[in-house]
C-alpha positions in Angstrom: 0.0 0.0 0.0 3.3 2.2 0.6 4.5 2.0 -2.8 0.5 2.9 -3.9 0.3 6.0 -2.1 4.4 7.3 -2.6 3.6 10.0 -5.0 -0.3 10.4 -4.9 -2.3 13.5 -2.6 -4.7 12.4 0.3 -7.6 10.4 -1.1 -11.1 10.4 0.1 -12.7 6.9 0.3 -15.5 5.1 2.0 -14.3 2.7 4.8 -16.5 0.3 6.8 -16.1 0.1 10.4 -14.3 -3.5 11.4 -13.6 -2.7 15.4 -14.5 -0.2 17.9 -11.2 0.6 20.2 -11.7 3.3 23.5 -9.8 5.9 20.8 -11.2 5.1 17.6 -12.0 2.6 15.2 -10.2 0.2 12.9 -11.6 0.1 9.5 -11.8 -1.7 5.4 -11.0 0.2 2.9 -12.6 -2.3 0.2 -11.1 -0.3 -2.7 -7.5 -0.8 -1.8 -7.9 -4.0 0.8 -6.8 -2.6 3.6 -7.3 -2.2 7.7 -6.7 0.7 8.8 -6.9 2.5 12.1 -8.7 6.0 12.3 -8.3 7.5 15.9 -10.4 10.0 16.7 -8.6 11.2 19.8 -5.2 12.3 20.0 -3.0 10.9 22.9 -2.5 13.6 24.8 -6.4 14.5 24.7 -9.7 13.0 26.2 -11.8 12.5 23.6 -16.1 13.3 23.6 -16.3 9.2 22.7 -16.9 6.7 25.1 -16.5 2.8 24.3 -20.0 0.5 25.1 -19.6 -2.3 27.5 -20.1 -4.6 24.6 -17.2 -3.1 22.8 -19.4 -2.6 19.6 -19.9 0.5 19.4 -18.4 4.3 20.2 -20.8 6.6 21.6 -20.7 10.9 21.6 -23.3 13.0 23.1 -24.2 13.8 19.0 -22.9 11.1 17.3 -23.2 7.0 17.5 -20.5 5.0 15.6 -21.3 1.2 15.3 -19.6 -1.7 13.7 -20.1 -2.3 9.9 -21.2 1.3 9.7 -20.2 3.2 6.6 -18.0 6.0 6.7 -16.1 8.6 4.6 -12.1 8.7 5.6 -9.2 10.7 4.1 -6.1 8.4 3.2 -2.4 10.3 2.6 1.1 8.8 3.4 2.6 10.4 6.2 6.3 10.5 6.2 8.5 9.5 9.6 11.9 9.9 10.2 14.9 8.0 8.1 12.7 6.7 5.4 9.7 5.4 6.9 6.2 5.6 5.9 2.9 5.0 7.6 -0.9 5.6 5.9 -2.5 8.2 8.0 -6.0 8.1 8.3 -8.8 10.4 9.5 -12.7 10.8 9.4 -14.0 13.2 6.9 -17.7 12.0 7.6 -20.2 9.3 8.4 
């Protein structure tokens, strides 16, 4: 998936929820067949998500994010130090 996204800008695609986590969600991206994590918290920060009992689903005071739901994520390459890559991944909406 590196070598897919070396020279290409952040793509928008839509991603179907796989695993709820206390910080965000781990999902498929069908198109390119890939798991990807998509926090939605940093780590220094409390997010306005809490994590069900169940583990199934991530609730907000005005939002609900369940497994299998459908959302819309941004995908770019983010570059690290001494040659390293990692796919960065964030919610654009649901």
């Amino acid at each position: 998936a590196f070598v897919y996204f070396r020279n290409k800008e952040a793509v928008a695609e839509d991603a179907y929820v796989m695993r709820c986590r206390k910080n965000g969600v781990v999902c498929l991206v069908p198109k390119y067949g890939i798991e990807v994590p998509v926090y939605l918290t940093n780590a220094n920060q409390e997010g306005g998500f809490t994590l069900e009992d169940d583990g199934m689903c991530l609730r907000s005071p005005t939002r609900t994010i369940r497994m299998l739901d459908k959302l819309r994520v941004e995908i770019r390459l983010e570059d690290l130090a001494a040659n390293r890559h990692r796919l960065k991944c964030t919610l654009i909406d649901s």
